[in-house]
N, C-alpha and C positions, 0 to 999 in steps of 0.2 A: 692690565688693570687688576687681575685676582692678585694681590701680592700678601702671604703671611708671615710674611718678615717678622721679626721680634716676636714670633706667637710662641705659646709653649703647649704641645698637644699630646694628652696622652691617649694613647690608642692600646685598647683592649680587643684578647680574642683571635689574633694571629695564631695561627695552629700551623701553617705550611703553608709554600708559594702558589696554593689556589686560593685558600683564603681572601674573604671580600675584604677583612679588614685589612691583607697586604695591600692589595689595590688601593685602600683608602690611605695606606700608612705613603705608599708610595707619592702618591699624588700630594698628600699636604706636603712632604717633603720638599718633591719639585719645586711647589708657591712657596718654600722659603720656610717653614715652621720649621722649630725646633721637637725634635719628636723623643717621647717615649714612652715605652712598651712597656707591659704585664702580660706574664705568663701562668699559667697553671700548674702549681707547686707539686712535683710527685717527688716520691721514696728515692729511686732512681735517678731523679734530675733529668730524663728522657725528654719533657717537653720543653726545659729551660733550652736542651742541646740547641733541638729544631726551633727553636724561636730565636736564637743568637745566632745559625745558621741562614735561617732566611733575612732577617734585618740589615744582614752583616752590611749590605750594601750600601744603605742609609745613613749609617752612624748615629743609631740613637744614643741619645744624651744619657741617657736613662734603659734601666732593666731590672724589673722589679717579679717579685712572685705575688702573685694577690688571687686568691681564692675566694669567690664571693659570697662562698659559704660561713666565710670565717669574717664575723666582724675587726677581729681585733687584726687582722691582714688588711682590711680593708681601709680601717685607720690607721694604720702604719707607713701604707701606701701614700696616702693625702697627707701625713705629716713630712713622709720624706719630701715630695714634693713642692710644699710648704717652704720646706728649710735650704731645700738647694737651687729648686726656681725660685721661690717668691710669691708667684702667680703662676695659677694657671688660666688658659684664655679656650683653650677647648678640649670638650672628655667626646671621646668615640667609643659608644657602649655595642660590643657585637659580640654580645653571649647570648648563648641559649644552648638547653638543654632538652630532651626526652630519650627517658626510657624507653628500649624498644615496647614494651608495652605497650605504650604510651602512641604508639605510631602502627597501630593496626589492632585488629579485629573490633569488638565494639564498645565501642564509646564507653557503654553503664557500667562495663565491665572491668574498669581500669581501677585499682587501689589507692589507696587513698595517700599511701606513702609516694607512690610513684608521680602523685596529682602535685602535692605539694612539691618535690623535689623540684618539677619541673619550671613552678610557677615560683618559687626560690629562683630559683637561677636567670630563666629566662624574663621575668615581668618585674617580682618584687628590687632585683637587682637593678637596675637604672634609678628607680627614687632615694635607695639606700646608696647609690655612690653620688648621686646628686646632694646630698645631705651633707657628704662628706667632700665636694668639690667646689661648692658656691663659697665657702669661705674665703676660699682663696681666687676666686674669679672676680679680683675687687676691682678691675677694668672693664667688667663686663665680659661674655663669653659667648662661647654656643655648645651646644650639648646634643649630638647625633647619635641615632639608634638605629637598628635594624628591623624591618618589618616584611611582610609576605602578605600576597593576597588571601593566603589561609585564616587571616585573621578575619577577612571580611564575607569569603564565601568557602562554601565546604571544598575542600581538597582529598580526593585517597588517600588513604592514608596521614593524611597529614595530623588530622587528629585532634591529642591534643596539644601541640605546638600549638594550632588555631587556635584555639582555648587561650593560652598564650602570648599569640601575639596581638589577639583582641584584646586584653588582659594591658597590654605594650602600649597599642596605639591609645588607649585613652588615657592611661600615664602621660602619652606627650602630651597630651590637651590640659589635663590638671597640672603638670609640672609646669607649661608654658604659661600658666595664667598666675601659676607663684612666683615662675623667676623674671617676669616682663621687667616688674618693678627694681631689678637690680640687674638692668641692661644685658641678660639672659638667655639668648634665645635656644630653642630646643625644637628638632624637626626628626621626622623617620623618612629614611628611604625604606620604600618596596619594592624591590627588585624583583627580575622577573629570575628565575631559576637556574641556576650555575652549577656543575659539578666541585663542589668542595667537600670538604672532610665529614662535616656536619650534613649536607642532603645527599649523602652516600647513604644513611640509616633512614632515608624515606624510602618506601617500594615505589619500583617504578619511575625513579626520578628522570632515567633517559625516557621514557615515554611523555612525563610533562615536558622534557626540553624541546624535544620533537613536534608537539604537539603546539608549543607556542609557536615553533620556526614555521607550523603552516598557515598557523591561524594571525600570528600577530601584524601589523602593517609594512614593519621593515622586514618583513619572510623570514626574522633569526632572533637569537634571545640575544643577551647583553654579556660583559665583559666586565672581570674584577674592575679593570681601570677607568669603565665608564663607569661606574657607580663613584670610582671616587672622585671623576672630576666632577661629580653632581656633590660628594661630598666637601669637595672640596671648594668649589662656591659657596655652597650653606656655610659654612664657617668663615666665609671671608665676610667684609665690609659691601660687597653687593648683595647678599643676602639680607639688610639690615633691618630689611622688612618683615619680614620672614621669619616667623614662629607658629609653632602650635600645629604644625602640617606633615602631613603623607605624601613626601612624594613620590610618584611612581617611573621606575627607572625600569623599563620592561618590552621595550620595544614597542608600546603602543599597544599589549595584548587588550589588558583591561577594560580600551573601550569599543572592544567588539560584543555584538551579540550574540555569534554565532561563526 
């Protein structure tokens, strides 16, 4: 029944084969999309390597450099798109950044450079490529993002990512009430905590993994490729209901008390 046949999906934020956005990239695959990737553009071409390395298996259609810092990469991006799919039918936003600053000691203490950086990349970046993607999602679409429970209760460390991703989750609430009206939907997973590239620079991340495995209901955290068959339903035709939500992909930690 999940079938994404004819779909065209671009998926951001692949960094290496831990990556949650692999798992997601993987799994739309499987259902049939047509897939393609964006990498983060360096001097050396280092990250293009490892992103055309890990894909390889896929066969994206597509491989692009999109910097989210750069608008004019960002529109380059959604015209190519434009010009060689037509349409597109799903965006997979899984960026986020922080300084280490930005992921420990206190809070008041963090600069003002570091604040913005972080909230550039990880929060303002989902509205700003939605800006540039609803044009061409003229079948209607869906639009996934990534979230943490950092965003809703305090984490060690975590900081301000949390900052962030609170900052995230109510962009999908505002985004989803703009794009309902052009058959649009827009959802966040929040996952429960995985060793990848990006919560390597949290302290202590094997202690939160740990710590979910004892407390949560199924006694263990989750998997890049469970998230993406959650991803991967939210973008099908059974999710059609389905806008403006958090959902929580975590092994059931969230709704303990203790």
């Amino acid at each position: 029944m999940l079938d994404l046949s004819g779909k065209n999906a671009l998926i951001t934020g692949i960094a290496n084969n831990r990556s949650i956005a692999w798992g997601i990239a993987q799994q739309l695959h499987k259902a049939g999309a047509n897939i393609g990737v964006t990498y983060l553009p360096d001097e050396k071409g280092r990250f293009e390597k490892k992103v055309r390395d890990v894909v390889k298996p896929i066969s994206p259609s597509i491989i692009l450099p999109c910097d989210v810092q750069n608008e004019l990469q960002i529109q380059e991006t959604f015209d190519y798109l434009s010009n060689s799919w037509g349409k597109l039918d799903i965006l997979i936003h899984c960026l986020a950044f922080a300084d280490k600053e930005g992921l420990g000691g206190d809070y008041s203490d963090m600069s003002r450079k570091v604040f913005n950086q972080s909230l550039e990349i990880s929060t303002f970046s989902l509205g700003n490529m939605v800006k540039y993607a609803k044009p061409i999602m003229s079948e209607g679409g869906s639009v996934l993002t990534l979230t943490y429970i950092g965003g809703v209760k305090v984490i060690p460390n975590y900081n301000l990512m949390g900052i962030a991703k609170a900052g995230l989750e109510m962009s999908v609430r505002y985004l989803a009430n703009e794009l309902g009206s052009q058959n649009i939907r827009i959802n966040a997973i929040s996952a429960g905590p995985i060793r990848t590239l990006a919560s390597s620079a949290v302290g202590g991340i094997l202690d939160m993994i740990n710590h979910v495995e004892k407390i949560a209901p199924l006694k263990r955290t989750v998997t890049q490729l469970e998230i993406g068959n959650t991803a991967a339903f939210l973008c099908s035709n059974l999710a059609s209901g389905i806008t403006g939500q958090i959902i929580y992909v975590d092994a059931g930690y969230t709704i303990m008390g203790m």
